[in-house]
LUMLUM-287986 format. One record per residue: residue number from 1; x, y, z of N, C-alpha, C in turn. Coordinates in nm, 4 decimals. Example, Ala and Ser with C-alpha at 12.3 -4.5 7.8 and 13.67 -1.06 7.14 Angstrom:
2
{1, {1.3190, -0.5690, 0.7800}, {1.2300, -0.4500, 0.7800}, {1.3200, -0.3300, 0.7800}}
{2, {1.2850, -0.2250, 0.7080}, {1.3670, -0.1060, 0.7140}, {1.2900, 0.0030, 0.7870}}
END
This chain:
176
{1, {-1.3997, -1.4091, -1.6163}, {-1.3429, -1.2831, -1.5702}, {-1.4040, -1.2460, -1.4344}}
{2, {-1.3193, -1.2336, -1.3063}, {-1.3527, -1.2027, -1.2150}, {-1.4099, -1.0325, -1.2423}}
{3, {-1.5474, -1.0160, -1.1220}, {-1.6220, -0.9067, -1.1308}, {-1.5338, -0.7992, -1.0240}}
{4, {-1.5359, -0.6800, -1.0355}, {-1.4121, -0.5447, -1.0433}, {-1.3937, -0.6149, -0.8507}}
{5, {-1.5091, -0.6185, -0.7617}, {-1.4678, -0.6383, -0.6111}, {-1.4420, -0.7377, -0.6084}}
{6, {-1.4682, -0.8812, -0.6688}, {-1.3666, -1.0111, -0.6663}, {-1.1977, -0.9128, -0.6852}}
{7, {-1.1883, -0.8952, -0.7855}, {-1.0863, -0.8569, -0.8035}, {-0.9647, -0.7319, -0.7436}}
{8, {-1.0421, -0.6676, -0.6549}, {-1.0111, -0.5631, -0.5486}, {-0.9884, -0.6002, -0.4209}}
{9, {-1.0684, -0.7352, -0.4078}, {-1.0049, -0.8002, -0.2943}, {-0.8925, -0.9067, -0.2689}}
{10, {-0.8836, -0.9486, -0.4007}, {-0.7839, -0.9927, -0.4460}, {-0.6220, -0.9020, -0.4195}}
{11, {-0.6661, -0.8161, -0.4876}, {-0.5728, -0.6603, -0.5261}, {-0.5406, -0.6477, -0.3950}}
{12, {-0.6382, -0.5818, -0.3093}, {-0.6214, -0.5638, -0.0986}, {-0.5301, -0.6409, -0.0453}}
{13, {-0.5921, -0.8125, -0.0537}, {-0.5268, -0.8831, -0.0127}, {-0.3693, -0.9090, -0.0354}}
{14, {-0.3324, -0.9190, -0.1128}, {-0.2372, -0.9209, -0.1846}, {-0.1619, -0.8108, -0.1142}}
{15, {-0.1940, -0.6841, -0.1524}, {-0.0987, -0.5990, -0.0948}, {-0.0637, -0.5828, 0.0896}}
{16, {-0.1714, -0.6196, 0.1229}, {-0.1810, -0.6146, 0.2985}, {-0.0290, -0.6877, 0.3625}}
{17, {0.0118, -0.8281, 0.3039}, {0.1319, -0.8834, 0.3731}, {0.2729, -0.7954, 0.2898}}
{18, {0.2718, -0.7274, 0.2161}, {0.3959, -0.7054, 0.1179}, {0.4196, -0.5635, 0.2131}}
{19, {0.3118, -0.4727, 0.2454}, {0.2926, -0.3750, 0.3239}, {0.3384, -0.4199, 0.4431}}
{20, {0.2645, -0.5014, 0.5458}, {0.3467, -0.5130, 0.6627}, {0.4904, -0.5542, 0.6470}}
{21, {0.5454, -0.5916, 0.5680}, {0.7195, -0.6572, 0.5365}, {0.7451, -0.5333, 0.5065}}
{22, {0.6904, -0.4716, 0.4382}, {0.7829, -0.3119, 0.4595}, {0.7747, -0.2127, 0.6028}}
{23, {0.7007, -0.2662, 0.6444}, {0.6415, -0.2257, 0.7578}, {0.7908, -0.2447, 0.8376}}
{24, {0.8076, -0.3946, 0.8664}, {0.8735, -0.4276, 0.9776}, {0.9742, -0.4562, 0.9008}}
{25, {1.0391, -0.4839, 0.7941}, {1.1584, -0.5227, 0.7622}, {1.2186, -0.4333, 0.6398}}
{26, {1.3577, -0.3692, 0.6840}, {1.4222, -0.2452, 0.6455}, {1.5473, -0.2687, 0.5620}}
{27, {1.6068, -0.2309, 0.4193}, {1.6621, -0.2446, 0.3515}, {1.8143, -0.2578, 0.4585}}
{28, {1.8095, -0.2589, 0.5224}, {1.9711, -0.2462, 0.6507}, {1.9467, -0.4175, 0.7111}}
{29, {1.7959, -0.4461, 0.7333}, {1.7575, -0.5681, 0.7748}, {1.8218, -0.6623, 0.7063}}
{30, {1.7870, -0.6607, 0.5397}, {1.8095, -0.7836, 0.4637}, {1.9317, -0.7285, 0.4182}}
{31, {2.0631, -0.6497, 0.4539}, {2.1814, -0.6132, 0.4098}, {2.2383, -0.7477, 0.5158}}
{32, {2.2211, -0.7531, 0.6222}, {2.3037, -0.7976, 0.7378}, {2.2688, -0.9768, 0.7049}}
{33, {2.1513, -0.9929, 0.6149}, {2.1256, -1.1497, 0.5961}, {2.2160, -1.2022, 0.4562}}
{34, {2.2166, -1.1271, 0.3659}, {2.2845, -1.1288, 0.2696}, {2.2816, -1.0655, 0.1260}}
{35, {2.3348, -1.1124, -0.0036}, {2.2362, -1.0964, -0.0944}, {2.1154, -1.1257, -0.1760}}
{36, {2.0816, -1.2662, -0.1199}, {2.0224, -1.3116, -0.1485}, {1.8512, -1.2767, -0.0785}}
{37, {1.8479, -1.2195, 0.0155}, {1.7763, -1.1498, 0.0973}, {1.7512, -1.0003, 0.0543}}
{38, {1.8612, -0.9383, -0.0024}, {1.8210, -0.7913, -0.0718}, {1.7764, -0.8137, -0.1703}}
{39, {1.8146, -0.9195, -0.2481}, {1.6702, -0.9503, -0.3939}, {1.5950, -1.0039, -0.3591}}
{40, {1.5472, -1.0675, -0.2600}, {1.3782, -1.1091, -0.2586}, {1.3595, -0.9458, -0.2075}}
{41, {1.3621, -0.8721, -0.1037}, {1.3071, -0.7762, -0.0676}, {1.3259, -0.6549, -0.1728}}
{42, {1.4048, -0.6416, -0.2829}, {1.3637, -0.5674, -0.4346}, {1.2541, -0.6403, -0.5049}}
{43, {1.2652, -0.7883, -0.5010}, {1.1653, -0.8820, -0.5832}, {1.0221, -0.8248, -0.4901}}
{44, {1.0006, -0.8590, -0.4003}, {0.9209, -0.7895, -0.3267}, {0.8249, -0.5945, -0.3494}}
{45, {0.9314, -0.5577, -0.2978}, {0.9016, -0.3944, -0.3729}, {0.8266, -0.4031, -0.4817}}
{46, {0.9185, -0.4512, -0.6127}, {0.8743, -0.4224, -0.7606}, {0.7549, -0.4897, -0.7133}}
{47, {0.6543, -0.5980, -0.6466}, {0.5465, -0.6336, -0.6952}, {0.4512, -0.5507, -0.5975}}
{48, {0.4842, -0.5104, -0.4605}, {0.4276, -0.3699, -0.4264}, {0.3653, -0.2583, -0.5250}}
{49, {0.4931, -0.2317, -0.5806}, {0.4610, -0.1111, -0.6015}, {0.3989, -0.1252, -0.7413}}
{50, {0.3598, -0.2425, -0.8342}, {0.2946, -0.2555, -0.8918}, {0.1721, -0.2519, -0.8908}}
{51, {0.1036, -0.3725, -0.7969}, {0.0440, -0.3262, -0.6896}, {-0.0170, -0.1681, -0.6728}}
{52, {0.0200, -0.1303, -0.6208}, {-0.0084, -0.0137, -0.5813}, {0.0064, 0.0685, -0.7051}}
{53, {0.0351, 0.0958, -0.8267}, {0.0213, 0.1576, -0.9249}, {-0.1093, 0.0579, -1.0100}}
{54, {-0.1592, -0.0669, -0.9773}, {-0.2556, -0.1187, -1.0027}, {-0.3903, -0.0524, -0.9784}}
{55, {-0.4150, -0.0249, -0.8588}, {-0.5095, 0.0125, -0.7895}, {-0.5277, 0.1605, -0.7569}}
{56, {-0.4033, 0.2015, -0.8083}, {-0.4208, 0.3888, -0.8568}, {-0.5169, 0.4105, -0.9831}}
{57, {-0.4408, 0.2947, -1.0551}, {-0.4966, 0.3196, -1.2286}, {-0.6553, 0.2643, -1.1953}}
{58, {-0.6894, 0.2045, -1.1796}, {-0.8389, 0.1020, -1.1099}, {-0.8749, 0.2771, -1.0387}}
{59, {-0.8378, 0.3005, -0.9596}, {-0.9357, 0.4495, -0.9142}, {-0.9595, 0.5473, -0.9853}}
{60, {-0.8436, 0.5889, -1.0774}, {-0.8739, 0.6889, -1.1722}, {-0.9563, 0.6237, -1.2938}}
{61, {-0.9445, 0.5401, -1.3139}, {-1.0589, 0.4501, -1.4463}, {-1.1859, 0.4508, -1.4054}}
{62, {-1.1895, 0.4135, -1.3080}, {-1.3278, 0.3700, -1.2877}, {-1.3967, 0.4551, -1.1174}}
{63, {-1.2835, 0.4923, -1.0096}, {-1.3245, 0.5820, -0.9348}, {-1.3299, 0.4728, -0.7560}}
{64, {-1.3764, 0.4947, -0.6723}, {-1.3480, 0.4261, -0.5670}, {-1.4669, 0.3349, -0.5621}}
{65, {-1.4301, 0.2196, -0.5346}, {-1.4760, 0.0622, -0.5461}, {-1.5903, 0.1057, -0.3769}}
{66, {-1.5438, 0.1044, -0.2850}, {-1.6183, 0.1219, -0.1655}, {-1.7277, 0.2104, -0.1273}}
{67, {-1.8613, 0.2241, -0.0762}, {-1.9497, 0.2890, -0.0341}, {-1.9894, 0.2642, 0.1041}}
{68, {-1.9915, 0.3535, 0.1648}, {-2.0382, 0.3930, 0.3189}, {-2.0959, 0.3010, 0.3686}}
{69, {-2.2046, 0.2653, 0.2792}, {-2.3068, 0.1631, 0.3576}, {-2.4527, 0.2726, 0.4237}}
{70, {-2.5371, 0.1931, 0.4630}, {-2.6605, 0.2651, 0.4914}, {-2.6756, 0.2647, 0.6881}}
{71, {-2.5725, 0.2126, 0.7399}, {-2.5854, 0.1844, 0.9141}, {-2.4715, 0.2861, 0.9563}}
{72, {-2.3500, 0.3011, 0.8344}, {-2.2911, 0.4112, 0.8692}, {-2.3366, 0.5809, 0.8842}}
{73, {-2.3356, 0.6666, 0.9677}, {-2.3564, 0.7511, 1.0029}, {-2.2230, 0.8912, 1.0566}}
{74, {-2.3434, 1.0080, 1.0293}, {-2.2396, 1.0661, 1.0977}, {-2.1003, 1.1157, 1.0586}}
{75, {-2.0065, 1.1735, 1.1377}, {-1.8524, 1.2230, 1.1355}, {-1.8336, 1.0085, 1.0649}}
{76, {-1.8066, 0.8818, 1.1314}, {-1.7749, 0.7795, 1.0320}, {-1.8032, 0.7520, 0.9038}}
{77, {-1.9242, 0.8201, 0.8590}, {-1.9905, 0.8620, 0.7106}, {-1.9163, 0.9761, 0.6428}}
{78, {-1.8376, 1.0431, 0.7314}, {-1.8062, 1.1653, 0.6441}, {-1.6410, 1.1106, 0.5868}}
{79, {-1.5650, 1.0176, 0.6979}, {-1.4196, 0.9631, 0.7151}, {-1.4546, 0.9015, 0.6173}}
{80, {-1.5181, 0.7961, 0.5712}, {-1.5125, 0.6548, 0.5088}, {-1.4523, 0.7286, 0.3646}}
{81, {-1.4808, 0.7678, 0.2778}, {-1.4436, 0.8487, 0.1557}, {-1.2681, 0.8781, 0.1293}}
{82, {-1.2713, 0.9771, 0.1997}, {-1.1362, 1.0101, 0.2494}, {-1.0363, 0.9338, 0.2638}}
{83, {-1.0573, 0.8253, 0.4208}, {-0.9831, 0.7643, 0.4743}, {-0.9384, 0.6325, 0.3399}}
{84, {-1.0084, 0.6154, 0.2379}, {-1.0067, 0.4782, 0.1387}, {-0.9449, 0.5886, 0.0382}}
{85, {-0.9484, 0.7119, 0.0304}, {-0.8567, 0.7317, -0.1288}, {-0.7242, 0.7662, 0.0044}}
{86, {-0.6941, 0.8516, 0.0751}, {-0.5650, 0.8431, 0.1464}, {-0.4718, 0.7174, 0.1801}}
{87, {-0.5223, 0.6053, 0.1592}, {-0.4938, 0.4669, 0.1508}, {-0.4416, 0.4138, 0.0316}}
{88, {-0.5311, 0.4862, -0.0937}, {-0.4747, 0.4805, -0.2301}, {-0.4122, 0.5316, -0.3129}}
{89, {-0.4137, 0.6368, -0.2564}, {-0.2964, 0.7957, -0.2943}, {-0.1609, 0.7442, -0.2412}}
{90, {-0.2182, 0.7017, -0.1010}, {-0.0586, 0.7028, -0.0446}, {0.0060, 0.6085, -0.0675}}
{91, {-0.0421, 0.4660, -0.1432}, {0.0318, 0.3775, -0.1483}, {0.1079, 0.4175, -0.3269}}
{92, {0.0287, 0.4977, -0.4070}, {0.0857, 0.5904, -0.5251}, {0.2070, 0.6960, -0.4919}}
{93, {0.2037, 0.7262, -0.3754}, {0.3124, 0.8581, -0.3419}, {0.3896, 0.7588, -0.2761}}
{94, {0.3895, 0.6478, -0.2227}, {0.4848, 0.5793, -0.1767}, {0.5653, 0.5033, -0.2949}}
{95, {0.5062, 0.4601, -0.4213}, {0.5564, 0.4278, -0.5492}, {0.6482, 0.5878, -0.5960}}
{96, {0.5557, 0.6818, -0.5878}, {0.6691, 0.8004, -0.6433}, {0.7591, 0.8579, -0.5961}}
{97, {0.7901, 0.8340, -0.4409}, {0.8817, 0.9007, -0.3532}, {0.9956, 0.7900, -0.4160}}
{98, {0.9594, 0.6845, -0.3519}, {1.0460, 0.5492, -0.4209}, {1.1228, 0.5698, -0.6042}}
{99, {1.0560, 0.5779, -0.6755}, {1.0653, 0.6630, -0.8040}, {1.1999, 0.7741, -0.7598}}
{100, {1.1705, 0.8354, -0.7267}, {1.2416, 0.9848, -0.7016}, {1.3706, 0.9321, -0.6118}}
{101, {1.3859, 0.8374, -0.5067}, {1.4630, 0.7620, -0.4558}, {1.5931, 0.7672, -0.5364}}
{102, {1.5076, 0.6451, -0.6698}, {1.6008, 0.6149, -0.7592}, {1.6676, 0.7312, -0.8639}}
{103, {1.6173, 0.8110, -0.8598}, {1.6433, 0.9259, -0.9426}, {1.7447, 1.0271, -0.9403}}
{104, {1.7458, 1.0070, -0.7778}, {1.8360, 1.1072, -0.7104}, {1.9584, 1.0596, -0.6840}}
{105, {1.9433, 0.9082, -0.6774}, {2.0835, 0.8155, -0.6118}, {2.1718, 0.8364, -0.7288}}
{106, {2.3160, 0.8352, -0.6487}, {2.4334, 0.8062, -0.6987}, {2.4746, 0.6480, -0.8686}}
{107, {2.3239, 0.6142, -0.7909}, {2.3341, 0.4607, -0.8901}, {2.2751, 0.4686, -0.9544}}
{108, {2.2083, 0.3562, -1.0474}, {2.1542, 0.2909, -1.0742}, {2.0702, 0.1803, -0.9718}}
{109, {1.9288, 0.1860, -0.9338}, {1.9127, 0.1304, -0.8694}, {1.7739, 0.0274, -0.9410}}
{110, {1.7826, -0.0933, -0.8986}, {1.6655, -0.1693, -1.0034}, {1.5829, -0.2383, -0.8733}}
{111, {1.4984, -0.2444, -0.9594}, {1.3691, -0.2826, -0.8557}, {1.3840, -0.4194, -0.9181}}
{112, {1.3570, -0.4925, -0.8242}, {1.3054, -0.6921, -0.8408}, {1.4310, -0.7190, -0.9268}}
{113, {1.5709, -0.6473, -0.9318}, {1.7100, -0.7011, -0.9659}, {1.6726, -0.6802, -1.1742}}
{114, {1.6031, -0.6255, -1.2006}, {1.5430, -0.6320, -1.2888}, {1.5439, -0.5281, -1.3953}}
{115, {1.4559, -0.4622, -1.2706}, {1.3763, -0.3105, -1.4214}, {1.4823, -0.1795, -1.3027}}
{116, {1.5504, -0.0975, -1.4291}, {1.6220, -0.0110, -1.3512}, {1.4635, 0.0767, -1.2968}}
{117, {1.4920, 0.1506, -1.1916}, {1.4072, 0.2666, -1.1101}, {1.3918, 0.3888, -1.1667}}
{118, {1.5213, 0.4151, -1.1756}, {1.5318, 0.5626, -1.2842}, {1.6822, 0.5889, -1.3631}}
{119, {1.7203, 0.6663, -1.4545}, {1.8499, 0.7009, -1.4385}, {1.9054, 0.8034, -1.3581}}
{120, {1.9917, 0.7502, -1.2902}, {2.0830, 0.8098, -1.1702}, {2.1272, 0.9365, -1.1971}}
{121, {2.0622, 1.0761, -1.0947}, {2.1808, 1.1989, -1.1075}, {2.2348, 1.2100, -1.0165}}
{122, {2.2719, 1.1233, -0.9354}, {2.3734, 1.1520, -0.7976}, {2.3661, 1.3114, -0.7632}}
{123, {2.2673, 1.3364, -0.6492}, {2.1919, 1.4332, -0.6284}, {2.2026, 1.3918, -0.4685}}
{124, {2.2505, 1.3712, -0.4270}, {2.3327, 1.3622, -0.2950}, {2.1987, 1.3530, -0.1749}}
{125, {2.1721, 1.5182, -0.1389}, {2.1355, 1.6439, -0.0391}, {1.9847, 1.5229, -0.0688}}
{126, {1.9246, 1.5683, -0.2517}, {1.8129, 1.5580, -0.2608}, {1.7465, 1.3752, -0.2263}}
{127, {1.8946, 1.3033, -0.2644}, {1.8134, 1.1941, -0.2293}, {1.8229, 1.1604, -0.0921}}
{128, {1.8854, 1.2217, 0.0230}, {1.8734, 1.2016, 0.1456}, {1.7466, 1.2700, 0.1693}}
{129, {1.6719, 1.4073, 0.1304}, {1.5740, 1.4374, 0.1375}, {1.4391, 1.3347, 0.0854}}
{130, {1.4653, 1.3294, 0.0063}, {1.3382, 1.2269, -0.0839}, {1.3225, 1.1031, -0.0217}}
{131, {1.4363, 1.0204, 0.0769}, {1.4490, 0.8887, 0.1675}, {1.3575, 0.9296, 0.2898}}
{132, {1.3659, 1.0487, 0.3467}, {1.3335, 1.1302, 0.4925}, {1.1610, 1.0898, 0.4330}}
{133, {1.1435, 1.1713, 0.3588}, {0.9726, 1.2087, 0.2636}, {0.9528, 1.0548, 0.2558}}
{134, {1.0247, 0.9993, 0.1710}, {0.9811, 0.8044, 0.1458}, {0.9153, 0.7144, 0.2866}}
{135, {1.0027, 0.7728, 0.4126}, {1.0050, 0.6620, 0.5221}, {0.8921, 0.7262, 0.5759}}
{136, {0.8700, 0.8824, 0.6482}, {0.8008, 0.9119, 0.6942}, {0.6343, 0.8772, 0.6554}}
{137, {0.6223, 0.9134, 0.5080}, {0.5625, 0.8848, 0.4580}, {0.4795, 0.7288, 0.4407}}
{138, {0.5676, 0.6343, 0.4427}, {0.5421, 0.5206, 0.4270}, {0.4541, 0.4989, 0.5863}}
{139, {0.5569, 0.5379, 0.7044}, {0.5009, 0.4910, 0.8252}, {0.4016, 0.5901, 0.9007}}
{140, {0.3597, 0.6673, 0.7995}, {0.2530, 0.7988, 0.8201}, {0.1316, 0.6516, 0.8015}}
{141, {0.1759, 0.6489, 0.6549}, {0.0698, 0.5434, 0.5830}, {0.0190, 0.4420, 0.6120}}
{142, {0.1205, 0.3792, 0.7136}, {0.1139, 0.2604, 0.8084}, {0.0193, 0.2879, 0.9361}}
{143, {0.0299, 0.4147, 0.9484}, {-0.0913, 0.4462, 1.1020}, {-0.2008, 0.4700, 1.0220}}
{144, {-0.2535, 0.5276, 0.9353}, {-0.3649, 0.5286, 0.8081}, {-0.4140, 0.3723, 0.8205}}
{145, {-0.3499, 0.2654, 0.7870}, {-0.3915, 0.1639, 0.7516}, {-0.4137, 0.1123, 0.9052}}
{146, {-0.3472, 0.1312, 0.9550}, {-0.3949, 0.0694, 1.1388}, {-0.5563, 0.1178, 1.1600}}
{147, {-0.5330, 0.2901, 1.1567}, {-0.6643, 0.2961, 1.1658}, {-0.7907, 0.2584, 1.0398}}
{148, {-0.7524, 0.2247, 0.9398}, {-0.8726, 0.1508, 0.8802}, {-0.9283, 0.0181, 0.8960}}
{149, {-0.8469, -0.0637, 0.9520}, {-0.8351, -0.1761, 1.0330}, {-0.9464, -0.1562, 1.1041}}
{150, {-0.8738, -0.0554, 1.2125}, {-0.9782, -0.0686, 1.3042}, {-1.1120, 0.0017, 1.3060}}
{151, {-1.1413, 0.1113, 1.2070}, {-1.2558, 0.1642, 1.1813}, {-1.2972, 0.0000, 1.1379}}
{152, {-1.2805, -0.0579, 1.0072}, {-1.3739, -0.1490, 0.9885}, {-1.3669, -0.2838, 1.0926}}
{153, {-1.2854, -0.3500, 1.1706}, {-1.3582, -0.3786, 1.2720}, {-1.4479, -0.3244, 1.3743}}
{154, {-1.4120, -0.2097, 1.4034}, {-1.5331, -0.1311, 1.4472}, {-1.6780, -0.1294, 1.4004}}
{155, {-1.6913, -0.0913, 1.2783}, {-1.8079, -0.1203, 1.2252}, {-1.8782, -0.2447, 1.1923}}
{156, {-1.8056, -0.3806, 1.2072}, {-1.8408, -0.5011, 1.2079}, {-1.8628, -0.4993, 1.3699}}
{157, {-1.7792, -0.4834, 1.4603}, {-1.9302, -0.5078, 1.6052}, {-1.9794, -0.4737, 1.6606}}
{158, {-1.9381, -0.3096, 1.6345}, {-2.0962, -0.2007, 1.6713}, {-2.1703, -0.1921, 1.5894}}
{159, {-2.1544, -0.1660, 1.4769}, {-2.2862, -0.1758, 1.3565}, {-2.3379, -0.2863, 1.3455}}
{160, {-2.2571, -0.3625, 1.3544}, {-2.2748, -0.5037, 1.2613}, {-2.3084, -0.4853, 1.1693}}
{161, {-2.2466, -0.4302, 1.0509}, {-2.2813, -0.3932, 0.8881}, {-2.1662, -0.4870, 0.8282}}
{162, {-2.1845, -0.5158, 0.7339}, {-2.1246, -0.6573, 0.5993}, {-1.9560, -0.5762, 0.5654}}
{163, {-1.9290, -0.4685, 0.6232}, {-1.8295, -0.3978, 0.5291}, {-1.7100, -0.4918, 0.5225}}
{164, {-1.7056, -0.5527, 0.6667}, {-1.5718, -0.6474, 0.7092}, {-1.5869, -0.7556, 0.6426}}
{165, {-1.7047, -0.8420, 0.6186}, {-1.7326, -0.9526, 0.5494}, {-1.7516, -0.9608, 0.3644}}
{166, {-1.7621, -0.7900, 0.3313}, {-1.7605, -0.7532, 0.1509}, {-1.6162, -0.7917, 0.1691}}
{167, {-1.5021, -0.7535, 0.2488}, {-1.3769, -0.7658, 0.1701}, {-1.2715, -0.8990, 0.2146}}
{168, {-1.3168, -0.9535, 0.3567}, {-1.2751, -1.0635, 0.3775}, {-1.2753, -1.2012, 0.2430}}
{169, {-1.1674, -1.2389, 0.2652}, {-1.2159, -1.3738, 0.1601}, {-1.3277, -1.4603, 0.2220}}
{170, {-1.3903, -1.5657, 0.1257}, {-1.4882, -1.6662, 0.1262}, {-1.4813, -1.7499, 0.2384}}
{171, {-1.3114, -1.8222, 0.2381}, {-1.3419, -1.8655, 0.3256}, {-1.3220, -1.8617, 0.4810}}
{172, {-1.2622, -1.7418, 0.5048}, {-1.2711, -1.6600, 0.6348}, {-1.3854, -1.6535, 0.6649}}
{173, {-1.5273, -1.5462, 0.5925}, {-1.6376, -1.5131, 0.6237}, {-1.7086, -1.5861, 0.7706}}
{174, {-1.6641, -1.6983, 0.7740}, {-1.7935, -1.8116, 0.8735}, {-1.7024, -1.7322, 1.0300}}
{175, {-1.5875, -1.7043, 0.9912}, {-1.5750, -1.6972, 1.1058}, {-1.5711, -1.5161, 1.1846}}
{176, {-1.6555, -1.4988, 1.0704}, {-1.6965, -1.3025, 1.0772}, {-1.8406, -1.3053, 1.1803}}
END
């Protein structure tokens, strides 16, 4: 049995490329490629947002995996806390806006071609509202994660503290 930060970096990793594809590639994107392209990018989602309801349940069980460190200081000592549950909240409110998506639509809509989302009240107004909240939100979340990026490269070459090298994989490290 991998130990909880084997397994959180696992969890990170994992979610980091599924995040940038939502990032850069938009349900209108994989309409124009085909259908076969709108079910990988539902197949996709559903394991997001699993994902990300993974590592909600992992925070409320057990609480946040990360600590400051002893070289961190300061206003970056006070962010570090914050900036790692707003990362984990939001990838949870990006699962529930999504949720509410499906809730509001005219359809039936299924995640990974699979598991329906919600049952449909064709709620028109509200699910154009709840899409507005979904996107913004998502690419709110996306500058969140830019800047944690770069806080922790930051702190790998002005501090030079391990934080970048605790979550990098094994065999990246040599080249940290």
């Amino acid at each position: 049995m991998p130990t909880r930060r084997a397994a959180l970096k696992v969890l990170h990793w994992t979610v980091v490329p599924f995040f940038v594809w939502f990032l850069v590639v938009t349900p209108a994107d994989v309409a124009r490629v085909g259908s076969w392209a709108i079910t990988l990018h539902s197949v996709f989602g559903l394991i997001f947002v699993t994902l990300a309801l993974i590592w909600t349940a992992d925070l409320l069980w057990r609480g946040l995996a990360s600590r400051p460190g002893p070289k961190l200081t300061g206003r970056a000592r006070q962010i570090h806390r914050p900036l790692h549950l707003t990362l984990i909240w939001g990838l949870f409110g990006v699962a529930f806006t999504g949720f509410l998506l499906g809730l509001t639509a005219s359809r039936v809509l299924m995640a990974g071609t699979v598991l329906p989302i919600a049952p449909p009240l064709g709620l028109e107004t509200a699910n154009h509202w709840v899409g507005v909240i979904h996107t913004v939100e998502f690419y709110g979340l996306g500058a969140v994660a830019a800047f944690h990026a770069a806080y922790h490269i930051w702190r790998h070459v002005r501090l030079r503290d391990n934080a970048l090298r605790i979550m990098t994989p094994k065999p990246l490290q040599r080249f940290l």
